[in-house]
C-alpha positions as CSV (number, residue, x, y, z in Angstrom):
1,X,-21.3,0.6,-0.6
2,X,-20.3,-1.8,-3.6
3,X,-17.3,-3.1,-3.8
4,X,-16.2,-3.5,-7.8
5,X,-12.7,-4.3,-7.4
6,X,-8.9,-4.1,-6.0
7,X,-5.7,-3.6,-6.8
8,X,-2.2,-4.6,-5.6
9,X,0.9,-3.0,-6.2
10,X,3.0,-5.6,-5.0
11,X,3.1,-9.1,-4.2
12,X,3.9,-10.1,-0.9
13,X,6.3,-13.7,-0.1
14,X,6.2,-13.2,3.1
15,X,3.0,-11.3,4.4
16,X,-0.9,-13.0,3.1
17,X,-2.3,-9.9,2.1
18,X,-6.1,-11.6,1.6
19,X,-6.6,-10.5,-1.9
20,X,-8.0,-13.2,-3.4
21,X,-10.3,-14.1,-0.5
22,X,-11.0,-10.2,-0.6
23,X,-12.1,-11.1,-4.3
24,X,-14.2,-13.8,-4.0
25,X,-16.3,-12.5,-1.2
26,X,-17.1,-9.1,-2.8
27,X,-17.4,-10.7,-6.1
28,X,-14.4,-7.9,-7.3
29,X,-12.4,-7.7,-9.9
30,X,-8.8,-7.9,-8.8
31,X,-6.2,-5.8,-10.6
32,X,-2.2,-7.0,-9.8
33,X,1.0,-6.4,-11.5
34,X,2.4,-8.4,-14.9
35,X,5.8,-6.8,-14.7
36,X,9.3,-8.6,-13.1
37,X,10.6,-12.2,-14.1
38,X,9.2,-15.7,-13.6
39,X,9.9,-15.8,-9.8
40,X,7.5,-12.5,-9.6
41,X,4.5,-13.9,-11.2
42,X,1.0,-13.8,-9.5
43,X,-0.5,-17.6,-8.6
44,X,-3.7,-19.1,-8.6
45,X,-5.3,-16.4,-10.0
46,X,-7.7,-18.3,-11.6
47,X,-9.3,-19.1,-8.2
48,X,-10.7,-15.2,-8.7
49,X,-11.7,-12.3,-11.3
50,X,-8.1,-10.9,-12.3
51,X,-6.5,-8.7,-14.5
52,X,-3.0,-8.3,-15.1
53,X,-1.2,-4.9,-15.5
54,X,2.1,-3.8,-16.8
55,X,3.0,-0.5,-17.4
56,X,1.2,1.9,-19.7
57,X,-2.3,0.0,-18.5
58,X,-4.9,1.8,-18.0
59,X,-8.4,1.0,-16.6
60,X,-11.5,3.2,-15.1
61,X,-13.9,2.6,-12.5
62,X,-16.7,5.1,-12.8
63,X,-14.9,8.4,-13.9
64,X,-11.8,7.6,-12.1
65,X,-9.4,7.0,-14.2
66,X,-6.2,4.5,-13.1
67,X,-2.8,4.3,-15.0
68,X,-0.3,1.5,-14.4
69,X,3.3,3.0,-14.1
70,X,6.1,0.3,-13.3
71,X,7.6,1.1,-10.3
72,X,10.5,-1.5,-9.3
73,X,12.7,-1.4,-6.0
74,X,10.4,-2.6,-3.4
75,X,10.2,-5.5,-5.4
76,X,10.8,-6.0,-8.8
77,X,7.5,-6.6,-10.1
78,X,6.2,-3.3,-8.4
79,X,3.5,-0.9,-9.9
80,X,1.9,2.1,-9.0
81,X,-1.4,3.6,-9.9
82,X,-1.6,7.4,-11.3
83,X,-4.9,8.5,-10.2
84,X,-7.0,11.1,-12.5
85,X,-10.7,12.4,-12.1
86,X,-12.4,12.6,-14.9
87,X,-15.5,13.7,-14.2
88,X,-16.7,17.1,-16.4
89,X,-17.0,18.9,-13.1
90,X,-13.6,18.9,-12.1
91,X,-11.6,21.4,-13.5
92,X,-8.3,19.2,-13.3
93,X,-9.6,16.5,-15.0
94,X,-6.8,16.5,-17.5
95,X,-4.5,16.4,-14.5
96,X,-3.9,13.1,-11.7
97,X,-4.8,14.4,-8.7
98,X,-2.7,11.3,-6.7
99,X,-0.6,8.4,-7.1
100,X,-1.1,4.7,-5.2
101,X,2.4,3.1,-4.1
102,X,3.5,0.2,-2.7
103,X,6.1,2.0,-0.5
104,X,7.6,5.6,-0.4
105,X,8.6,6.8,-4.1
106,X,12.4,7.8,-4.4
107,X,13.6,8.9,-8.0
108,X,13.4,5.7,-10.2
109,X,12.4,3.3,-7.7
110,X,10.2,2.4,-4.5
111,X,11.4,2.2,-0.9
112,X,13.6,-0.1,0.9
113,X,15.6,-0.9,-2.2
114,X,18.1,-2.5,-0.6
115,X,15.8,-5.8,-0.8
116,X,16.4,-5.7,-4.6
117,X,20.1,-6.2,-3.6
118,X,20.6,-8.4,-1.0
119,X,17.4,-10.8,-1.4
120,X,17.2,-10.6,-5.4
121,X,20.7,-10.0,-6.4
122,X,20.3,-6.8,-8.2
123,X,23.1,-5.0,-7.8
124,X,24.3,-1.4,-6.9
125,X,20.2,-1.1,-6.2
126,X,21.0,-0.1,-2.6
127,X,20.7,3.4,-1.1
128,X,23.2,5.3,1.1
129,X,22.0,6.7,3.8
130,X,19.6,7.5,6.3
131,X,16.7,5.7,4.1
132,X,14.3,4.7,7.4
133,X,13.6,8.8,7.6
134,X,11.7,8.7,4.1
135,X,10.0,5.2,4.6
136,X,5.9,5.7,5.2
137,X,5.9,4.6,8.6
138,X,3.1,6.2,11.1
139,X,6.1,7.2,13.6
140,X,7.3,9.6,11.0
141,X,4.3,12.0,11.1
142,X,6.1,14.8,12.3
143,X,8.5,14.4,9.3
144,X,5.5,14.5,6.5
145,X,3.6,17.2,8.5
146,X,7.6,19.2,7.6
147,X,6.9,18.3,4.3
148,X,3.2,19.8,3.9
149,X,2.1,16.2,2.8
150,X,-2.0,16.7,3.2
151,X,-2.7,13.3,3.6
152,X,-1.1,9.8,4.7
153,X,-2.5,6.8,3.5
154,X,-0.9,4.1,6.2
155,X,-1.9,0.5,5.2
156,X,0.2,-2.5,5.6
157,X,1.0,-4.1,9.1
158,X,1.8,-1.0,11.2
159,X,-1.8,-0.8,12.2
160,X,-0.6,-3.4,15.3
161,X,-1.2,-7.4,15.0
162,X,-1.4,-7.8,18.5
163,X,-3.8,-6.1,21.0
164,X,-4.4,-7.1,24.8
165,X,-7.9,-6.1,26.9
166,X,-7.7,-3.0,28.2
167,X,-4.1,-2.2,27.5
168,X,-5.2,-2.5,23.7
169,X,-1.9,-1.4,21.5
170,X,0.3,-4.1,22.5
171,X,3.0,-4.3,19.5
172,X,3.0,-3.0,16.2
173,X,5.9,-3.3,12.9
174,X,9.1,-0.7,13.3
175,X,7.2,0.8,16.7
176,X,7.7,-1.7,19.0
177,X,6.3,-2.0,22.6
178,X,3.3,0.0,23.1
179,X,2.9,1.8,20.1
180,X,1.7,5.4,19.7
181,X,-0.1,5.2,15.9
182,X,-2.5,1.9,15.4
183,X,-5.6,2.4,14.3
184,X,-7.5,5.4,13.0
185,X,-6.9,9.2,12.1
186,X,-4.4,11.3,13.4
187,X,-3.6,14.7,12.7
188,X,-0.3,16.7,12.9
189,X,-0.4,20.9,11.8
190,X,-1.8,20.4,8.4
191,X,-1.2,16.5,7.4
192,X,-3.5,13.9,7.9
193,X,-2.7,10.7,8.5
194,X,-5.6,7.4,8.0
195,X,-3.9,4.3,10.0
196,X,-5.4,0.7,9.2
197,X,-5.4,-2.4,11.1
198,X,-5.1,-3.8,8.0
199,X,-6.3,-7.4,6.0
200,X,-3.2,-9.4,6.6
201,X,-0.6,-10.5,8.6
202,X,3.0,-9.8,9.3
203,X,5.4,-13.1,9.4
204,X,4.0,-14.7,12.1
205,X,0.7,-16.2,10.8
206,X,-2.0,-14.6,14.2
207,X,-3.8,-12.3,14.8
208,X,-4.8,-11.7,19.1
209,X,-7.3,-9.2,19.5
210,X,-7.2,-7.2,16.6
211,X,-9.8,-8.0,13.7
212,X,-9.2,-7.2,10.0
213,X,-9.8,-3.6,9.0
214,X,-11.1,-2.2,5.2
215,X,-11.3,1.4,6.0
216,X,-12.8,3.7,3.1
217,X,-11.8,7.1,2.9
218,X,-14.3,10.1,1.6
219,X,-11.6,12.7,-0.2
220,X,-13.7,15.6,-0.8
């Protein structure tokens, strides 16, 4: 398999999500977001091959076709990518078949909006409510099963930073102590849901026991 490029949808002050390293190993182009103010700008970019997206971009790789749709909420500067097949075969080619996010989409914004409010100072950004039941956390397959949602793409941190020999799941991001969903594909009536290990880190800067994951996923 070749690797051509990557996108982000978000940046990340306090997790290193390994993009540019990513970048400069697989010699790929690296597509990241143009949108939010001066304090949510990309740097060093010109240590790899880049583009910058707003909304309304639009790019292709192969007959897969990506548009750019300015998502803000998680963080300002977020984007999601509307994802269309192309190809003369398919008979939905007119139609996206998918949508990348950063987080769980709400109407007009991305999950955990309350950052916007009490870290960025945007105000009356925060929702009411139970919010943690719609967040895209792997404990909450029951709830997308509920919901018919075919498949659950479950990157981030939750895939566990810390293993131990022979216990193995040690502790993982918003499951705690022992965690049920770390690393591979689980099933639930008729949703599927793909869990990474993941590139990155969480806020503390180790990883024990648990090596970086890429996991490519065959939709057919």
């Amino acid at each position: 398999m070749e690797v051509i490029a990557a996108a982000e949808t978000h940046i990340h002050t306090d997790f290193l999500s390994g993009s540019r390293e990513f970048s400069n190993l697989y010699h790929a182009n690296l597509y990241v977001s143009d949108e939010g103010d001066c304090d949510w700008k990309y740097q060093y970019l010109n240590e790899c091959r880049y583009k910058l997206v707003r909304e309304g971009t639009e790019f292709k790789i192969g007959h897969i076709k990506f548009n750019a749709i300015h998502t803000p909420g998680h963080t300002p500067e977020s984007i999601s990518f509307l994802v269309t097949d192309t190809s003369q075969n398919n008979y939905t080619n007119d139609k996206p078949i998918g949508i990348f996010t950063g987080d769980f989409i709400f109407v007009g914004d991305i999950g955990r909006p309350d950052l916007l409010e009490t870290a960025v100072g945007m105000k009356d950004t925060a929702k009411i409510g139970e919010i943690d039941d719609l967040f895209y956390r792997p404990k909450f397959i029951q709830n997308y099963a509920d919901e018919q949602i075919d498949i659950v793409l479950s990157g981030h941190a939750h895939g566990v930073q810390f293993r131990l020999l022979f216990i193995s799941k040690l502790v993982a991001p918003n499951q705690g102590v022992l965690p049920k969903y770390t690393a591979g594909l689980y099933e639930k009536q008729s949703t599927s849901m793909v869990v990474s290990r993941g590139l990155g880190n969480s806020i503390i800067p180790q990883r024990i026991f648990n090596r970086p994951e890429l996991v490519v996923v065959q939709l057919n």
